[in-house]
C-alpha positions, -999 to +999 in steps of 0.1 A: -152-061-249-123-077-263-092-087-234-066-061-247-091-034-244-104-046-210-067-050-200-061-021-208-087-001-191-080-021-161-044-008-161-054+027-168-082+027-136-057+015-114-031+037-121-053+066-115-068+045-080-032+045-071-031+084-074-058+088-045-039+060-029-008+084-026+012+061-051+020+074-084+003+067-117+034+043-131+039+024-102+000+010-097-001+007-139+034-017-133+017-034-099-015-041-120-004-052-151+021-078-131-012-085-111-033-098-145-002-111-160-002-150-164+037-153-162+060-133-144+075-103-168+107-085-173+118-050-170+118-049-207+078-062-213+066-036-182+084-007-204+072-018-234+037-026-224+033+003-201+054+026-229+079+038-200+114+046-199+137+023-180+144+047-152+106+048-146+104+012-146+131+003-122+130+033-098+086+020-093+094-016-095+122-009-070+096+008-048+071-021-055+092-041-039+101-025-008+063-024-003+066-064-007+038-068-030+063-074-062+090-102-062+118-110-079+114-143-099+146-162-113+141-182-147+163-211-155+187-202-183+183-162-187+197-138-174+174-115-171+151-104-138+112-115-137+089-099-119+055-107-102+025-092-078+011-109-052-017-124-062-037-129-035-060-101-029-062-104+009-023-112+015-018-080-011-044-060+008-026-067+046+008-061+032-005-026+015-021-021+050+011-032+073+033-009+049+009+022+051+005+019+088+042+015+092+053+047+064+017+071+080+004+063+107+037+051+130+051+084+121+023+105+135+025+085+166+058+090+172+055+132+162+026+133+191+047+115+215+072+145+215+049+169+211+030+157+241+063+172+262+055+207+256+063+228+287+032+228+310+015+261+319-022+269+323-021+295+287-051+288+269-035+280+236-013+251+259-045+236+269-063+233+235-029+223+218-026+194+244-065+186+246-065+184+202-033+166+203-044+141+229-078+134+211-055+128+177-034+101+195-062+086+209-076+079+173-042+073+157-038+046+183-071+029+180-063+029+144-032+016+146-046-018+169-072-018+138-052-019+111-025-044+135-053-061+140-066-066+098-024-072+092-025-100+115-062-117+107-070-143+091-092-134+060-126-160+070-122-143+105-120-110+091-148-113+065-164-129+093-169-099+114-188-079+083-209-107+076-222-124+110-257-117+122-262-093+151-292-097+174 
């Protein structure tokens, strides 16, 4: 396989991983081809590479941004924007997991600490809404402390884990 093809198929399978990873198609295809992409590219090269519209490409590199897994880079003498993807795979990988846990999961925590106040009575359908809501924070909040716990790790630790020995 020749490297345009293989680029290309690499841009096209993670823009439709980034689908299942609640992300739409253009914004993984821009995140993946500034992720093989020896030197930082413009707004221009993304739209012409990735045959999208300008809107497209600045609304999802925008939105790559705020996820902090594209920066801005500044080129002596033009005048135009640069972008790049992180290109560490761990450091991309905890800053995917930090943003999810902070957009999903902190969310849900927060919805089942209100609804935790509903007005006590002995009803049955109180008791099984407070018994289901209680088991659902207890596993949103173990894993929130895992997914805290792969943000903050240090990748030969984490690896470390999967790959030590047990007895």
């Amino acid at each position: 396989m020749k490297l345009p093809e293989a680029r290309e198929q690499f841009i096209q399978a993670w823009g439709a991983l980034g689908t299942s990873w609640g992300i739409n198609k253009a914004m993984a295809q821009i995140q993946a081809l500034l992720l093989i992409a020896p030197e930082p590219l413009s707004t221009e090269d993304i739209m012409e590479q990735l045959n999208i519209s300008r809107g497209n490409a600045n609304m999802n590199i925008r939105a790559l941004i705020d996820w902090g897994i594209v920066h801005k880079v500044y080129k002596a003498g033009e005048r135009k924007d640069f972008f790049t993807s992180e290109k560490d795979i761990w450091e991309l990988a905890r800053q995917v997991a930090g943003e999810r846990k902070r957009r999903e999961l902190d969310p849900v925590l927060k919805m089942l600490d209100q609804v935790a106040k509903v007005e006590e009575d002995q009803s049955k359908e109180v008791k099984e809404f407070k018994k289901v809501t209680r088991e659902i924070e207890k596993f949103s909040h173990k894993a929130a402390s895992t997914l805290d716990m792969f943000v903050k790790a240090d990748q030969h630790w984490f690896f470390g884990l999967f790959t030590r020995k047990r007895k």
